[in-house]
N, C-alpha and C positions, 0 to 999 in steps of 0.2 A: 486429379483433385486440385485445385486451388489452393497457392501457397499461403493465400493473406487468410483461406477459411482453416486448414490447416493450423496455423499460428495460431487462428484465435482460437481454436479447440483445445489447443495446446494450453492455451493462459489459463482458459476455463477449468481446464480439468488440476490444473495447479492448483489453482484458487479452492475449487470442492476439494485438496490433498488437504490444503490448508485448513481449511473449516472443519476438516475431522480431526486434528489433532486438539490433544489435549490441553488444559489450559496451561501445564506447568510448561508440554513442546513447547506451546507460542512464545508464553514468557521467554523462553529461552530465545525464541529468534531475537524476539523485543529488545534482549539486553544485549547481544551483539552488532547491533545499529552501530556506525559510527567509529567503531575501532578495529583495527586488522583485518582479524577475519571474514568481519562483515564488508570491509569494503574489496576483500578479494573475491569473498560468493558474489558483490553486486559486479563483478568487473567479466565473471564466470556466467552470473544469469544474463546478465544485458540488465539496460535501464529502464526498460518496460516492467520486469520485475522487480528492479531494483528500488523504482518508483512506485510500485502497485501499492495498495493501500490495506495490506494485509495486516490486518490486527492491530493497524495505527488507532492509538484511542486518539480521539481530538479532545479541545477542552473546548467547550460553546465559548461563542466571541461577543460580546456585548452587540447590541445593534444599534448601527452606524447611528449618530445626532444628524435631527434633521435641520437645517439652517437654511433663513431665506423667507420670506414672504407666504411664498407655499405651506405652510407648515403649523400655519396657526389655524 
């Protein structure tokens, strides 16, 4: 089997661990971001997990001004 198909099996099926848990689990991962023990699970999962984009809420960003000639 292929190690790089392997790996991404791997992520996937985190990813679906994640989506099943409940909303109070998440929150809980949510609130360990950033101190202690979250930066020793991110040091334990690796950066690919550590960086996945699991349950990060985003805040919508304004869209960019457009400036310049073009634009009228």
């Amino acid at each position: 089997m292929d190690r790089q198909n392997t790996y991404g099996e791997y992520l996937s099926q985190v990813g679906m661990r994640y989506n099943k848990l409940s909303d109070d689990e998440k929150d809980m991962l949510r609130a360990i971001r950033g101190t202690q023990q979250g930066n020793v699970l991110s040091k334990v999962l690796g950066t690919e997990l550590a960086l996945a984009d699991m349950g990060r809420k985003r805040t919508p960003t304004a869209a960019p001004k457009r400036r310049g000639l073009a634009t009228r």
